[in-house]
N, C-alpha and C positions, 0 to 999 in steps of 0.2 A: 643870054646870060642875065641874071638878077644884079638889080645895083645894091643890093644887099649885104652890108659885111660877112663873114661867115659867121662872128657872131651872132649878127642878127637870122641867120636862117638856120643855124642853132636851134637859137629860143625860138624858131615857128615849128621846125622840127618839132621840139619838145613838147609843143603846145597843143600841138594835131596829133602828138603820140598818146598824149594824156584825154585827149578829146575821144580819140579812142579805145581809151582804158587798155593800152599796151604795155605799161609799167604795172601794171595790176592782176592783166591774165596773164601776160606772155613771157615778160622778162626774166631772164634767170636769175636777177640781181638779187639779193634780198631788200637790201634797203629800196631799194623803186618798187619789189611789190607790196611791203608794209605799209610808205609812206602812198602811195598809186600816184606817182611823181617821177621822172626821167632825174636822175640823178649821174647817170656814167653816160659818157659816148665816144667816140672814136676820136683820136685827137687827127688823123689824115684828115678823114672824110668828114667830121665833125656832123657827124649822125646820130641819134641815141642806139643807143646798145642794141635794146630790144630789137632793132628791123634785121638783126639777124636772124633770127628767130620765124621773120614773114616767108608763107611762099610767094610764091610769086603774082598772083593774081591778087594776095593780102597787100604786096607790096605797092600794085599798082595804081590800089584804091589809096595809099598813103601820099603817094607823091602826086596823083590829081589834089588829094585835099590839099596838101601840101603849096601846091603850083598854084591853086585859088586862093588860098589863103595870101601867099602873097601879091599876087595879083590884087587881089581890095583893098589890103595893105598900101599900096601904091596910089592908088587910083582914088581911097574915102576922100580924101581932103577936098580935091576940086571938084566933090560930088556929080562926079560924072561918070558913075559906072554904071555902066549896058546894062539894063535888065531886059531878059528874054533873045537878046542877040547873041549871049554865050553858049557856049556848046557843054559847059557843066549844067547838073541839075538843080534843080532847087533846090535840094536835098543840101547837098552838096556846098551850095550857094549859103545858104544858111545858118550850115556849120562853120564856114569859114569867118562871117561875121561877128560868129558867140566866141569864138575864137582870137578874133582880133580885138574884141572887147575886152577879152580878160588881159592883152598883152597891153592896151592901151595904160599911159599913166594917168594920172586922176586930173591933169590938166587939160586932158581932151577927152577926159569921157561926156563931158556936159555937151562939146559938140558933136562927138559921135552918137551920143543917144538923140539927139535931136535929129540927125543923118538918119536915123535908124526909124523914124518914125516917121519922117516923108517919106522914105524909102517903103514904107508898108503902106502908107495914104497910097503912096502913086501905084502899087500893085493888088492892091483890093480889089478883091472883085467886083465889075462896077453892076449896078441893077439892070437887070435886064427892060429892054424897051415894055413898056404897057401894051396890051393886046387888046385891039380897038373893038369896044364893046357893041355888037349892033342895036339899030334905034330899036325902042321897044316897040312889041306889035300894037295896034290900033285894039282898045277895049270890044269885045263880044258885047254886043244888044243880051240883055239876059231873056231867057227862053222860060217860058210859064209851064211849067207841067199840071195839069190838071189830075189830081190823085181820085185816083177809085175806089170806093168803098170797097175793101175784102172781107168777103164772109166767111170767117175762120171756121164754121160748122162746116162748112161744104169741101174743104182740104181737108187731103186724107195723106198721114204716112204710110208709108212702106215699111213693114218689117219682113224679114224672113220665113215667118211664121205666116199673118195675115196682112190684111190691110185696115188700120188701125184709123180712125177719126183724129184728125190731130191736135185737137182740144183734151184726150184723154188721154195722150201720152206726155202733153207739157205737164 
């Protein structure tokens, strides 16, 4: 279980709904698809509306975002969250972060955008090793060709017709 008020997984609720553009396409509400904002939700379950609306594979993809998001949620401060040990995708990974940026208040976005940029130094992809060039060959002795006089009267072309001198047809 999350140590999350319900208010607070409420507003992640709502924030991964909107991430998704589910008050916009899906919701029956009018004011949530006007404003493309979670406006209603269930006072038991304290869900947004809209996930009535998901089937169930739509649903499933909401409560993975949903489960990472708070997951980073938990974990940005002591800057010590797993990259590449988790079992969601980058994809996924990703969203959750733009996500907890927008929930964050203006007193920790100065630290969480600095988290946000080690956190992309440390997963860059690093250069690949250099590819060890072999030593260059030993210089060639250069070769003297002695050129032959050609006597352009004595070459003859070919045509189809005869055999032409090749001074009268250049």
């Amino acid at each position: 279980m999350s140590h999350f008020s319900p208010e607070d997984r409420l507003t992640i609720a709502r924030r991964v709904a909107e991430m998704l553009a589910l008050p916009h396409m899906i919701c029956r509400r009018r004011r949530c698809r006007r404003n493309g904002r979670c406006w209603y939700h269930f006072a038991a379950s304290k869900e947004p509306c809209c996930l009535n609306n998901l089937n169930a594979s739509q649903y499933a993809i909401f409560e993975e975002l949903r489960a990472d998001t708070e997951h980073v949620a938990s974990r940005w401060r002591l800057l010590t969250l797993p990259h590449g040990t988790s079992s969601v995708t980058k994809e996924v990974r990703e969203l959750s972060i733009d996500i907890l940026y927008r929930l964050l208040g203006k007193a920790n976005r100065g630290r969480f955008t600095e988290w946000r940029r080690k956190r992309a130094l440390e997963m860059a992809p690093r250069p690949a090793k250099p590819v060890p060039v072999p030593a260059p060959l030993p210089a060639l002795a250069p070769v003297s060709v002695a050129r032959q006089a050609v006597d352009w009267s004595e070459l003859e072309f070919e045509t189809a017709e005869t055999t032409v001198p090749l001074i009268r047809v250049l």
